[in-house]
PASEKE-831382 format. One line per field, with one value per residue (C-alpha): x, y, z; residue number from 1; residue in one letter. Coordinates in nm, 2 decimals. Layout:
BEGIN
east: (X_...);
north: (Y_...);
up: (Z_...);
lovo: (NUM_...);
lose: (A_...);
END
This chain:
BEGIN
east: (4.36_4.04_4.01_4.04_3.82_3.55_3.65_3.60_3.27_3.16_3.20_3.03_2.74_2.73_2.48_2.67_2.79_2.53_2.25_2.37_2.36_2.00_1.88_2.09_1.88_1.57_1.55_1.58_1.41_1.16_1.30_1.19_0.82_0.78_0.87_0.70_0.37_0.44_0.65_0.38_0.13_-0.01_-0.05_-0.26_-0.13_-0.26_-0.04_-0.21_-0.05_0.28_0.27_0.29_0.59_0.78_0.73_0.88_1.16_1.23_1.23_1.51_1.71_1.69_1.80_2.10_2.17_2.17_2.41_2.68_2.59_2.62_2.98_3.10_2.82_2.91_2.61_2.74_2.67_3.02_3.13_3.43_3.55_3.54_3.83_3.71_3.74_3.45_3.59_3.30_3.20_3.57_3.66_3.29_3.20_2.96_2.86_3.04_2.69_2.72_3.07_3.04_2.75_2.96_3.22_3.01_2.90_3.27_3.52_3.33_3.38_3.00_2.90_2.65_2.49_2.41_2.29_2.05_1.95_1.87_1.64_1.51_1.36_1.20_1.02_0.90_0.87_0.63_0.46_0.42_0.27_0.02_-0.10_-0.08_-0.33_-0.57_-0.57_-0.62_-0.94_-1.11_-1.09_-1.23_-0.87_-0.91_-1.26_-1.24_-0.97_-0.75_-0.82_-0.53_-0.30_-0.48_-0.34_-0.02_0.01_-0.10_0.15_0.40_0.34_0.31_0.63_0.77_0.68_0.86_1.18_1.20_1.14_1.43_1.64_1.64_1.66_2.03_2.24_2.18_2.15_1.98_1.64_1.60_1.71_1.46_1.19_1.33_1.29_0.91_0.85_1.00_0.73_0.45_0.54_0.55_0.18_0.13_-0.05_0.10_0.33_0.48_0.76_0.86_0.85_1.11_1.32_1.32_1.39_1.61_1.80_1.80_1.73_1.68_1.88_2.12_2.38_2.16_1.89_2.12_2.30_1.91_1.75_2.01_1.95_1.60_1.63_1.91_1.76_1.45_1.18_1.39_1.32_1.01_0.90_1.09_0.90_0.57_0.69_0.77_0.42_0.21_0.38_0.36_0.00_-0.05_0.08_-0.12_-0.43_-0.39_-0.44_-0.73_-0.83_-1.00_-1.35_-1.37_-1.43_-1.31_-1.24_-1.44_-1.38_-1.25_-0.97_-0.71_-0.61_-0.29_0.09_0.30_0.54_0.81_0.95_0.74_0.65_0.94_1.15_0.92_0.94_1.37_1.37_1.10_1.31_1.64_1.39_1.27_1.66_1.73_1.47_1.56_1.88_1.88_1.64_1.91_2.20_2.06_1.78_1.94_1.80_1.86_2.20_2.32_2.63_2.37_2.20_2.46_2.48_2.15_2.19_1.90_1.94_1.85_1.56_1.60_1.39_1.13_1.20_0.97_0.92_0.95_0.55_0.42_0.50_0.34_-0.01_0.15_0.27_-0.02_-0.28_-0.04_0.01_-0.36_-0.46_-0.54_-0.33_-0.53_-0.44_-0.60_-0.39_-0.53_-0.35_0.01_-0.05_-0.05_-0.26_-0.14_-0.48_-0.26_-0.05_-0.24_-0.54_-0.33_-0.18_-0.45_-0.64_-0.34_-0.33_-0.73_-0.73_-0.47_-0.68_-1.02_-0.88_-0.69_-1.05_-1.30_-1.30_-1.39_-1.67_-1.76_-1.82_-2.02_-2.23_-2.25_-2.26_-2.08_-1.88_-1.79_-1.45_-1.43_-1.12_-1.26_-1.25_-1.50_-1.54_-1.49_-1.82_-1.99_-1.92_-2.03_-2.02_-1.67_-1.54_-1.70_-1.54_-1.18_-1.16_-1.25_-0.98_-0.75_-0.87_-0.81_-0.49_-0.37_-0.55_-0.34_-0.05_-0.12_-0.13_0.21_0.36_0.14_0.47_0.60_0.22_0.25_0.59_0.58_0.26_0.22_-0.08_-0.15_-0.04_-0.31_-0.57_-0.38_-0.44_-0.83_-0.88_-0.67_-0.92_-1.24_-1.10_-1.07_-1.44_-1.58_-1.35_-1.40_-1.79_-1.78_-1.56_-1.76_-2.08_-1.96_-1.81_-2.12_-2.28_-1.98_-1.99_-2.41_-2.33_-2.09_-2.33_-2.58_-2.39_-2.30_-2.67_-2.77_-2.46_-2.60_-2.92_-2.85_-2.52_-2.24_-2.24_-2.12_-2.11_-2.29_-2.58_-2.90_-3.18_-3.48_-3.80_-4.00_-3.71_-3.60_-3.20_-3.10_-2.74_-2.68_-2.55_-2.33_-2.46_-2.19_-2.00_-2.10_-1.75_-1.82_-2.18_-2.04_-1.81_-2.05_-2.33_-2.13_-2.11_-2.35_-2.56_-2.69_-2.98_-3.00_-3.04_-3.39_-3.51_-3.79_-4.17_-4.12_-4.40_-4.38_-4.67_-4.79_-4.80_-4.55_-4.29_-3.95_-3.64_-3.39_-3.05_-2.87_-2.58_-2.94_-3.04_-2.70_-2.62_-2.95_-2.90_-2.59_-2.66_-2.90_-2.66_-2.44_-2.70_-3.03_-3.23_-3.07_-2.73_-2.72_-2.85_-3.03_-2.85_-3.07_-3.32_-3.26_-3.64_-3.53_-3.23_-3.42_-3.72_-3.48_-3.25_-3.57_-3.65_-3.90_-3.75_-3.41_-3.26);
north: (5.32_5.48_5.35_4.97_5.04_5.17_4.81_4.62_4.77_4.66_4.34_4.28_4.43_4.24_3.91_3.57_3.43_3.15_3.42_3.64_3.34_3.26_3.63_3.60_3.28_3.38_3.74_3.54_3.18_3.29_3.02_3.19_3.27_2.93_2.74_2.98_2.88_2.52_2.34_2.38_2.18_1.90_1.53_1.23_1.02_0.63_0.36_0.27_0.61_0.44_0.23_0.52_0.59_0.25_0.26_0.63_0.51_0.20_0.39_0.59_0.33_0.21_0.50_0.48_0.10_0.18_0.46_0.25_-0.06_0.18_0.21_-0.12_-0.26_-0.28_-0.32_-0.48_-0.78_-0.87_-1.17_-1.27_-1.59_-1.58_-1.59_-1.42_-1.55_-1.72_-2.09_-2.30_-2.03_-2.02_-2.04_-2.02_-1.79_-1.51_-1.19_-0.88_-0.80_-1.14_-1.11_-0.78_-0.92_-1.24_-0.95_-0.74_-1.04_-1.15_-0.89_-0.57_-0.49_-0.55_-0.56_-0.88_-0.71_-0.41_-0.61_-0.78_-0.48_-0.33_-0.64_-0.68_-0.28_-0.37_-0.60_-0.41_-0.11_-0.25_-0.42_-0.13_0.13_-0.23_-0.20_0.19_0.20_-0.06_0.16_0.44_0.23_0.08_0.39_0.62_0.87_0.87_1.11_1.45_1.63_1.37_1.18_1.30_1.17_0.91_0.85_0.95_0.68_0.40_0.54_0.47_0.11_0.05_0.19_0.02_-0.34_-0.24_-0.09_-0.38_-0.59_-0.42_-0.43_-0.81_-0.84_-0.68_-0.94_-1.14_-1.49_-1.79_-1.70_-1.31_-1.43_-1.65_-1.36_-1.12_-1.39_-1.38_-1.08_-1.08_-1.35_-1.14_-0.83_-1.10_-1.19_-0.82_-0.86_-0.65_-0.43_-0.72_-0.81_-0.43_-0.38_-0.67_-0.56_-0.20_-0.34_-0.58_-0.41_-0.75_-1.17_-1.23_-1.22_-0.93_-0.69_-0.45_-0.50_-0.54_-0.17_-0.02_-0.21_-0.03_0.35_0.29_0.17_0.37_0.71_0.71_0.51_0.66_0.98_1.00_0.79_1.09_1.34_1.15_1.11_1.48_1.56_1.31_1.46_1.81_1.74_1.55_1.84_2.09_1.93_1.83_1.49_1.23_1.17_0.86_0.95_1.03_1.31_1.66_1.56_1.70_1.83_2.18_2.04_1.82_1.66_1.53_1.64_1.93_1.85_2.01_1.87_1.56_1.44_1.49_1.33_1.05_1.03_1.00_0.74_0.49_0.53_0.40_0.13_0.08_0.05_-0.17_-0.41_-0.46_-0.48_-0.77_-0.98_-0.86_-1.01_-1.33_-1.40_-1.50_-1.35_-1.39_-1.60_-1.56_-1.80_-2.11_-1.97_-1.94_-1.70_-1.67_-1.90_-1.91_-2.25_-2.35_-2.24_-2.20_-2.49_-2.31_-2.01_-1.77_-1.36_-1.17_-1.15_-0.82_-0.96_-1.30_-1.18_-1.12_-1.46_-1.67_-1.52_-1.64_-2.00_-2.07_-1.95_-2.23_-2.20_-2.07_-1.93_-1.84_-1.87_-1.68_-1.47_-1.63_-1.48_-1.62_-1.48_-1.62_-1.60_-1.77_-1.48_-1.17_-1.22_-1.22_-0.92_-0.75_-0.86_-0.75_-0.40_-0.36_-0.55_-0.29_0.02_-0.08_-0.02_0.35_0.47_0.35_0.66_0.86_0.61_0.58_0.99_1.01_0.75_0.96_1.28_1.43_1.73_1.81_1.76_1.44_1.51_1.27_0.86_0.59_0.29_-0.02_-0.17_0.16_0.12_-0.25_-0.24_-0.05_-0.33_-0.60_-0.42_-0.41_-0.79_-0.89_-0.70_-0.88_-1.23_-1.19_-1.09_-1.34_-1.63_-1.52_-1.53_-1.88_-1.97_-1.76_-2.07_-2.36_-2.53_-2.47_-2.52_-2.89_-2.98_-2.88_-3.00_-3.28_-3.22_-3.20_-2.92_-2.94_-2.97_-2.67_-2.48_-2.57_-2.43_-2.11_-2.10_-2.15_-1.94_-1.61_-1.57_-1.70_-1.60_-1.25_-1.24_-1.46_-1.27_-0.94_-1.13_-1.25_-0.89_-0.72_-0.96_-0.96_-0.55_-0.51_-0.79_-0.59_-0.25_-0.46_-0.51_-0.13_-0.02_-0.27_-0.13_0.20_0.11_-0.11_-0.06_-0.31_-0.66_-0.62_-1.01_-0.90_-1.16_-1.08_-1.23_-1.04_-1.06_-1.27_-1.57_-1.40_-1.41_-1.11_-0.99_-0.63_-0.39_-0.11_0.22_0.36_0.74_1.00_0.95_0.61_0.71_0.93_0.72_0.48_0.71_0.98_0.83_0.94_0.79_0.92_0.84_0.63_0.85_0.84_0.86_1.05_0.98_0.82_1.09_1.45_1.69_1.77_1.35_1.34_1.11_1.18_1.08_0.96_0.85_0.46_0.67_0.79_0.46_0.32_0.57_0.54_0.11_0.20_0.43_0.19_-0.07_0.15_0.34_0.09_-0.01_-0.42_-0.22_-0.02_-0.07_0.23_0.42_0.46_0.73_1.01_0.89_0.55_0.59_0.82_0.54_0.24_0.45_0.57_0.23_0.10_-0.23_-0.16_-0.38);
up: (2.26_2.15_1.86_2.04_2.23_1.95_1.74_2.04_2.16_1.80_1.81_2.11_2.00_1.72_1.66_1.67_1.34_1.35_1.44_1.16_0.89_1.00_0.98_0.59_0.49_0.65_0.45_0.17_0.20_0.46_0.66_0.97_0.90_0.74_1.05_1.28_1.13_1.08_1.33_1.58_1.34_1.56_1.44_1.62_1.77_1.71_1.61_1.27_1.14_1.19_0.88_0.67_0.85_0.83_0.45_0.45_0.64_0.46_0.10_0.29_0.38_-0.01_-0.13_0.15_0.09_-0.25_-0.28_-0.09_-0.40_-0.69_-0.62_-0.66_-0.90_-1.26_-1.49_-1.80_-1.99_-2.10_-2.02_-1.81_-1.62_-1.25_-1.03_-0.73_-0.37_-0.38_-0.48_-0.60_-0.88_-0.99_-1.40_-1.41_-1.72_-1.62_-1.68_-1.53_-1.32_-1.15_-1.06_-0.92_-0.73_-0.59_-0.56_-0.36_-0.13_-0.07_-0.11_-0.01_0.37_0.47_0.13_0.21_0.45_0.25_-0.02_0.19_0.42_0.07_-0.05_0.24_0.32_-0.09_0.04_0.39_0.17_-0.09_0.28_0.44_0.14_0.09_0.46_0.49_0.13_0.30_0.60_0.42_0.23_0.50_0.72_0.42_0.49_0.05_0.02_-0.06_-0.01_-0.02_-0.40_-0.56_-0.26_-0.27_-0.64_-0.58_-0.31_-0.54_-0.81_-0.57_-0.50_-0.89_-0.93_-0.66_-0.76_-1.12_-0.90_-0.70_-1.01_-1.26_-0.87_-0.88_-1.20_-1.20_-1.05_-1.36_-1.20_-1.31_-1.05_-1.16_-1.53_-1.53_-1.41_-1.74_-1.94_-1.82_-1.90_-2.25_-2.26_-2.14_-2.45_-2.71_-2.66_-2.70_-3.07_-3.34_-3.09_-2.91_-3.14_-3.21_-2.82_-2.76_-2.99_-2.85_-2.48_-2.54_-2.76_-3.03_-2.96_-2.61_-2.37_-2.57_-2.46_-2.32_-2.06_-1.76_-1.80_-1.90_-1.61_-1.43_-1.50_-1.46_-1.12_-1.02_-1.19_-1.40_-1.07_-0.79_-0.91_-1.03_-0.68_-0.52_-0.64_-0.57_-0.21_-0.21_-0.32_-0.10_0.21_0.18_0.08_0.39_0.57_0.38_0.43_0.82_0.89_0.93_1.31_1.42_1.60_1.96_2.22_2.10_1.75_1.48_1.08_1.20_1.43_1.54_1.82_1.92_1.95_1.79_1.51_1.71_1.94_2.07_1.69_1.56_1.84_1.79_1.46_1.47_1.72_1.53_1.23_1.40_1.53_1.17_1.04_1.32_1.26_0.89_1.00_1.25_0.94_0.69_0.92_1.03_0.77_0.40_0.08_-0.26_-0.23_-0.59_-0.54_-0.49_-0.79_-1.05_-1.34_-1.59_-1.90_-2.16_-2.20_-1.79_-1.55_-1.20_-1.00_-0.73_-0.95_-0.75_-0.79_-0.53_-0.32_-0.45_-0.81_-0.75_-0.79_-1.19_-1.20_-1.07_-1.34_-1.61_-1.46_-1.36_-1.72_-1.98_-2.24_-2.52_-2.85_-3.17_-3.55_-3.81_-4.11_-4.03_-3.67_-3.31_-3.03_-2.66_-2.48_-2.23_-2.14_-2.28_-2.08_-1.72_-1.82_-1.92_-1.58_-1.38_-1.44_-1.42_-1.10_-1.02_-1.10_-0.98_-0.60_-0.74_-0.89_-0.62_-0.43_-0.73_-0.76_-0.42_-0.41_-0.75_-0.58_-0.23_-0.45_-0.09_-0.16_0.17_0.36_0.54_0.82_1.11_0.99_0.92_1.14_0.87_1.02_0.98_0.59_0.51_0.14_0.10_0.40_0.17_-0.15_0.01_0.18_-0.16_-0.36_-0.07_-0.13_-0.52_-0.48_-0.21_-0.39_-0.68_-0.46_-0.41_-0.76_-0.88_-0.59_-0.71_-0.75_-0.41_-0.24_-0.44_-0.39_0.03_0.17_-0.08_-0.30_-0.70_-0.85_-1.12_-0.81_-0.66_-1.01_-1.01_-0.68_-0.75_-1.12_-0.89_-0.55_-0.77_-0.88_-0.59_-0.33_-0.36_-0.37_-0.08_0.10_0.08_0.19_0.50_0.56_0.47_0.74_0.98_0.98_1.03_1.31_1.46_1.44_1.58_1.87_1.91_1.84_2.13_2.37_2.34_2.49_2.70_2.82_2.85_3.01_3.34_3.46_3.75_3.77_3.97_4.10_4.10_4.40_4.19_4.11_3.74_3.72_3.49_3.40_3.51_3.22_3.30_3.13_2.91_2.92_2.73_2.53_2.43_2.34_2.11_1.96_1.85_1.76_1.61_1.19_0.94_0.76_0.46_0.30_-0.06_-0.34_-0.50_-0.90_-0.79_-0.96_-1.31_-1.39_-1.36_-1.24_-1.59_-1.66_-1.84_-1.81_-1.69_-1.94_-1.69_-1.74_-1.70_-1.57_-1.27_-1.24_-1.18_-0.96_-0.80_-0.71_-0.60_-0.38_-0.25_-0.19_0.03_0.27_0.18_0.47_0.39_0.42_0.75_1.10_1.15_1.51_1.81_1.80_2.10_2.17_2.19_2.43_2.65_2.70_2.76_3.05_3.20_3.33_3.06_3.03_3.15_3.41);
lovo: (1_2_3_4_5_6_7_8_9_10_11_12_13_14_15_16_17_18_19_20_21_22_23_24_25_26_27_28_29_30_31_32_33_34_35_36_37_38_39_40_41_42_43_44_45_46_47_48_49_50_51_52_53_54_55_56_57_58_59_60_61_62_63_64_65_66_67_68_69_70_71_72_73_74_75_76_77_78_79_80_81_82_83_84_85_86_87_88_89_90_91_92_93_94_95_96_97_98_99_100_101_102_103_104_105_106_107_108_109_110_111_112_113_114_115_116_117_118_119_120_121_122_123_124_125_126_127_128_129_130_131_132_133_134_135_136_137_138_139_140_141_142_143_144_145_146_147_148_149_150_151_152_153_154_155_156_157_158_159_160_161_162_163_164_165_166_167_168_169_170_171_172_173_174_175_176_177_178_179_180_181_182_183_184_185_186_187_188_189_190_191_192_193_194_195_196_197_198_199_200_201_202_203_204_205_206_207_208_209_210_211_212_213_214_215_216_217_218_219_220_221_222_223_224_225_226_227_228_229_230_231_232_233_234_235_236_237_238_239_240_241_242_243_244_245_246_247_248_249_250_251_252_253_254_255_256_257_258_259_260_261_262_263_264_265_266_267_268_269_270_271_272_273_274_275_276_277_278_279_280_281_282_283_284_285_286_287_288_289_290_291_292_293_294_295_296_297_298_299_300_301_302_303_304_305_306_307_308_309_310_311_312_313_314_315_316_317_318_319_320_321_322_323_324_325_326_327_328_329_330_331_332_333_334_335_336_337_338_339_340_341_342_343_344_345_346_347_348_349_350_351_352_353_354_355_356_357_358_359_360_361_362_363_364_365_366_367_368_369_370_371_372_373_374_375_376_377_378_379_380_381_382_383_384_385_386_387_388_389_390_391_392_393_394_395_396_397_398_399_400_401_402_403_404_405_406_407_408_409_410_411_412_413_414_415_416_417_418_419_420_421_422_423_424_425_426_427_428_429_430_431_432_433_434_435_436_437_438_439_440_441_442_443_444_445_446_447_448_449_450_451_452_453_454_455_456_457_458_459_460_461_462_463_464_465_466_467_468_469_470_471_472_473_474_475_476_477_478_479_480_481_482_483_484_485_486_487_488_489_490_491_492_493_494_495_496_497_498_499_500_501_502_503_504_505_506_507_508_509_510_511_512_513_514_515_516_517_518_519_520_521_522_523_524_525_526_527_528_529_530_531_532_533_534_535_536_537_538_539_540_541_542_543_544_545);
lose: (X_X_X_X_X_X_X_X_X_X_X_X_X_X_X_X_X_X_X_X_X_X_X_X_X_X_X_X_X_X_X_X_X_X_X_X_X_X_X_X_X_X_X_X_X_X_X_X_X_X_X_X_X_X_X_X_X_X_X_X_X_X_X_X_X_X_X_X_X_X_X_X_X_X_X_X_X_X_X_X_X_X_X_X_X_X_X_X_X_X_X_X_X_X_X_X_X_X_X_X_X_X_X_X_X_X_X_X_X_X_X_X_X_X_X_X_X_X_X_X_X_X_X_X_X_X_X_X_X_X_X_X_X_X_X_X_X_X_X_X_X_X_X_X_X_X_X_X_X_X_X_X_X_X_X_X_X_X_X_X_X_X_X_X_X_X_X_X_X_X_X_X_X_X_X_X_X_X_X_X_X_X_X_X_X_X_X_X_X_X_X_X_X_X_X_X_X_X_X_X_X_X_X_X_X_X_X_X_X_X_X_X_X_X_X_X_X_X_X_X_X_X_X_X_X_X_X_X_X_X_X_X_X_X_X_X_X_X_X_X_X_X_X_X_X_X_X_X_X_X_X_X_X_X_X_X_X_X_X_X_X_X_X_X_X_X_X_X_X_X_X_X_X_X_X_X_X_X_X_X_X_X_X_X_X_X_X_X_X_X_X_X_X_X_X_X_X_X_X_X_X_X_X_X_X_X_X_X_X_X_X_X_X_X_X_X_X_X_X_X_X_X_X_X_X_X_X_X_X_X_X_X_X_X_X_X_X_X_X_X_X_X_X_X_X_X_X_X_X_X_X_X_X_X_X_X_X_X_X_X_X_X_X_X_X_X_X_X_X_X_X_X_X_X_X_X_X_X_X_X_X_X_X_X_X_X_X_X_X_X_X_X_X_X_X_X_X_X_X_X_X_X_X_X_X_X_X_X_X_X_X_X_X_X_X_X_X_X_X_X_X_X_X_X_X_X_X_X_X_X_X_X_X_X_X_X_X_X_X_X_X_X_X_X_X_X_X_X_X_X_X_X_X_X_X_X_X_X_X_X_X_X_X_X_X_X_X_X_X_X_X_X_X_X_X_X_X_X_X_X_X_X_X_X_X_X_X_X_X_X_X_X_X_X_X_X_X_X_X_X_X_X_X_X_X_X_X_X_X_X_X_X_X_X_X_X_X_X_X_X_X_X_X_X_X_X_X_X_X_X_X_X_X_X_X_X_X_X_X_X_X_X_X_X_X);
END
């Protein structure tokens, strides 16, 4: 009886199992401590930080999407004769990536829908990381410390476009056929490598055994992963280094204001991804994409009509159709100006937006943390800089469809092709003139707010006849947020001559630096903010209505 009693007494003054587990882990994980310090972090709350979010979510529904397809996809080139459930394509020879995919479409229980709930978060994906970066740009979230996330963010919509690409590409159907066969175009004009390269991909002669089951480890393995571990990395040094704030009352470099990760955040944070899910869900189930039955397998010898790539790939596509079709012959050899000049643009176009904050803080020389944002009118030349990288690429958009814009509203596709030619030089330098003006406009506007106050509607008429409109002086919140940016003043060269008269050796790297500079903070640049002096004298009733 004792001794029940004694075993008994034990137990009950033991932890619970689950409690006992924990106390395991945390001694050695540091579980505990770890959350402790970091489930209480607190992130703002605007809706702009959402689009970060949505293409979060949609790479996880990808990776979900794409488990499910791995398991009845069969990436081989062999070919077969169909005699699936699908009756127009049957005792149709294809390949055993096509049938699978007709297989998948037909036969799978909700197969079709996975497929296209799949394309379809590509697409939003690639979207969403495109939107989130131009936030990012125009709002300045990339200076220091945030370059190297900055980085890794653009590394991951590179390697997305080249996942979706080798994604599409597996089905091997007469549209994405007819997009490989592109590209095996594009490493031929590579001089003195290109041949050797296609050989190496390919595996032999296009089209070949091989490109189907390699296109398939890389997007199932060799980009997922890598992507993974770039995700991995950008978030835990978004975490690390707190996030960016949008100006306003209480919100400076040393703090930030919002909501804890746990639990308001994070509840949040699960209920807009089932939102996110369900959205690409509905478009998935009643919005059709890539129907590979109306396609019909790839053969070399056909090209699919309206063959189009998918949009973040079209940029790609419309600098090789707009280019003339040069070509120089010398030594036995053939150089395709034609195609080696787009690809050569492409990827430069591609890096001048990943290095522009590095240039942007040489030209500042700023080394200090930057945690609150920049208004995009505040900033007219980085605005200017970023509406123009747009227009490029969405002009090129136009031209990788100058068969679509011809055929649909009726005009000449060679007049379409002039006007793409023309639109991407002149485009983008008049698109960063009318947002340098449009932003010193709009700064204008804030500058006279501040002193005057905002239009109420209220008109009256004053002793002597005079009708004036009465302004409403603003908050001392509002004030702030429009008179709370910096702005710095242009670098100078200094005297060309020193004290002693001799004159100063100065560097192009100076000078460059130097007009720059200028060109950024100059006095044709930025509307100077009102003076303290100058508010003080309009609210005391000199002039002020």
């Amino acid at each position: 009886m004792s001794n029940e009693t004694s075993a008994t007494t034990t137990r009950r003054g033991q932890a619970p199992r689950g409690e006992r587990i924990a106390d395991w882990a945390d001694g050695r994980l540091g579980i505990y401590s770890l959350a402790k310090s970091n489930m209480r972090k607190i992130f703002p709350d605007h809706w702009s930080f959402m689009l970060g979010e949505v293409a979060l979510y949609s790479f996880i529904i990808i990776i979900l999407t794409g488990v499910y397809l791995t398991l009845f996809f069969h990436p081989s080139m062999a070919e077969v004769t169909y005699h699936g459930s699908y009756v127009p394509m049957q005792g149709i020879r294809m390949t055993q990536a096509f049938e699978s995919t007709l297989d998948i479409s037909f036969d799978v229980r909700g197969g079709l829908l996975i497929r296209q709930i799949h394309h379809w978060a590509a697409l939003v994906f690639l979207a969403a990381m495109m939107v989130h970066m131009m936030r990012v740009f125009f709002t300045g979230a990339f200076r220091k410390p945030r370059e190297v996330n900055w980085l890794f963010g653009f590394l991951l919509l590179v390697l997305g476009m080249f996942t979706g690409f080798t994604g599409y590409s597996l089905p091997d159907d007469l549209l994405s056929g007819t997009g490989v066969r592109f590209i095996e175009g594009v490493i031929l004009a590579m001089p003195l490598v290109g041949s050797y390269l296609q050989m190496f991909i390919f595996g032999g002669e296009f089209p070949g055994h091989d490109i189907i089951p390699r296109f398939f480890t890389v997007h199932v393995l060799l980009l997922p992963g890598i992507m993974l571990g770039l995700l991995v990395a950008h978030l835990i040094l978004v975490f690390y280094h707190k996030h960016t704030q949008f100006p306003g009352a209480g919100k400076t470099n040393t703090n930030v204001v919002g909501m804890p990760l746990l639990p308001v955040y994070m509840a949040k944070a699960g209920g807009f991804f089932f939102l996110v899910f369900g959205v690409i869900s509905v478009i998935a189930a009643v919005a059709s994409i890539n129907p590979v039955w109306a396609i019909g397998p790839y053969r070399p010898d056909q090209v699919s009509t309206g063959a189009q790539p998918d949009w973040y790939m079209g940029f790609a596509e419309g600098l090789v159709r707009v280019m003339p079709g040069w070509e120089w012959n010398f030594w036995g050899h053939t150089i395709n100006f034609g195609v080696l000049i787009p690809i050569l643009l492409f990827p430069l176009v591609l890096v001048a937006i990943a290095v522009y904050p590095f240039v942007e803080s040489w030209v500042r020389g700023d080394k200090r943390e930057h945690h609150i944002l920049d208004r995009p009118r505040n900033v007219p030349t980085r605005t200017g800089f970023g509406v123009a990288w747009l227009i490029a690429y969405f002009v090129m958009l136009i031209g990788g469809g100058n068969d679509l814009w011809a055929t649909h509203f009726h005009l000449s596709i060679n007049s379409i092709t002039w006007f793409v030619r023309i639109a991407f030089f002149v485009g983008p330098v008049l698109g960063f003139i009318a947002t340098k003006r449009i932003c010193l406009g709009l700064q204008r506007r804030d500058k006279d707010k501040v002193l005057h106050g905002r239009e109420s509607g209220i008109i009256k008429r004053l002793p002597h006849g005079e009708f004036i409109e009465v302004h409403e002086p603003l908050d001392q919140e509002q004030l702030h947020f429009l008179t709370q940016h910096e702005q710095p003043e242009p670098l100078e060269l200094g005297p060309e001559v020193d004290e002693n008269g001799v004159r100063r050796k100065i560097k192009r790297s100076q000078k460059l630096r130097a007009k720059l500079s200028k060109s950024y903070y100059g006095e044709d640049n930025v509307i100077p903010k009102p003076t303290v002096e100058e508010y003080r004298e309009i609210t005391s009733g000199h002039g002020h209505h």
